[in-house]
N, C-alpha and C positions, 0 to 999 in steps of 0.2 A: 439635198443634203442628207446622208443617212451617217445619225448619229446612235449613239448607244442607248438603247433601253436601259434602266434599272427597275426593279417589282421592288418595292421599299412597302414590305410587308405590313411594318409596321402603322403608315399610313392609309395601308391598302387604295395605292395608288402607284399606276407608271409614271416612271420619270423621263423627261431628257434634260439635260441640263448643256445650255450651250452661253457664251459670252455673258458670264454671271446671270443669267437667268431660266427662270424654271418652268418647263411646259410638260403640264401632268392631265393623264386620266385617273379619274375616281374611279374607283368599284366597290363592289362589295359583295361578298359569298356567301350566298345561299342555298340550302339542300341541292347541292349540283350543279348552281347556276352562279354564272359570272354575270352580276350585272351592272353595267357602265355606266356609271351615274352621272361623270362630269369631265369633261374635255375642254381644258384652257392653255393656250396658248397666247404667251404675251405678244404685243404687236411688235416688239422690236425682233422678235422670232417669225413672225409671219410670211407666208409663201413663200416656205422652204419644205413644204410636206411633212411637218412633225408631227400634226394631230392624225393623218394618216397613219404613221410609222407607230405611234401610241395604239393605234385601231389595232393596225398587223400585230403587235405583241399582246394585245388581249387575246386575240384569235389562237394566235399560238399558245397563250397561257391556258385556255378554253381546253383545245386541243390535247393538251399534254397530259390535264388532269384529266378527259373524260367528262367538262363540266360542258353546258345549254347557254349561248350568251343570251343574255336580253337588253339589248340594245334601250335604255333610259335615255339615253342623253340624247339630243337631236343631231350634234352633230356626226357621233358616229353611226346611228340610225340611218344618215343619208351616208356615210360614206361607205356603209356595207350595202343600202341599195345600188351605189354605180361602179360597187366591186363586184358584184356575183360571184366570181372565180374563188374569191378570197373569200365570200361571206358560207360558201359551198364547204371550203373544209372543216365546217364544226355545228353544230347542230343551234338554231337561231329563233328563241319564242321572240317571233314579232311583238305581239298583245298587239292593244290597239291602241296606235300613236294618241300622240297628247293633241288637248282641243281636238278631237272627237268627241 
């Protein structure tokens, strides 16, 4: 499924919105850096690729301003680990994953 992003500033969170419900990434902007605090996706959305498609528009959000993602959330932490391609176009502070 590729649905539409919305940046719903005001929340400082991506949206999708499909079959009255809402699957959003958190963030939040710091001196440069886009950092992705939280990734949920209702189960009646699930395994259609939307917390992917959420990823891909941080990225691109990243990108466009010139900002450092920092991947907080775990799930999109892992899905820019088995993107490489995608997680290559913007500049990515690891730190050091959680329970470490």
């Amino acid at each position: 499924m590729n649905a539409a992003v919305t940046d719903n500033r005001d929340e400082s969170r991506l949206e999708i919105r499909a079959d009255g419900e809402l699957a959003e990434l958190v963030y939040r902007t710091r001196a440069g850096r886009l950092v992705l605090v939280h990734t949920e996706v209702p189960d009646a959305l699930g395994g259609r690729g939307l917390g992917g498609q959420l990823v891909l528009a941080a990225i691109d959000k990243a990108a466009q301003s010139g900002m450092t993602v920092v991947p907080l959330c775990p799930f999109a932490r892992s899905w820019l680990e088995r993107h490489p391609a995608e997680a290559a176009k913007v500049s990515i502070d690891w730190g050091t994953p959680a329970g470490t």
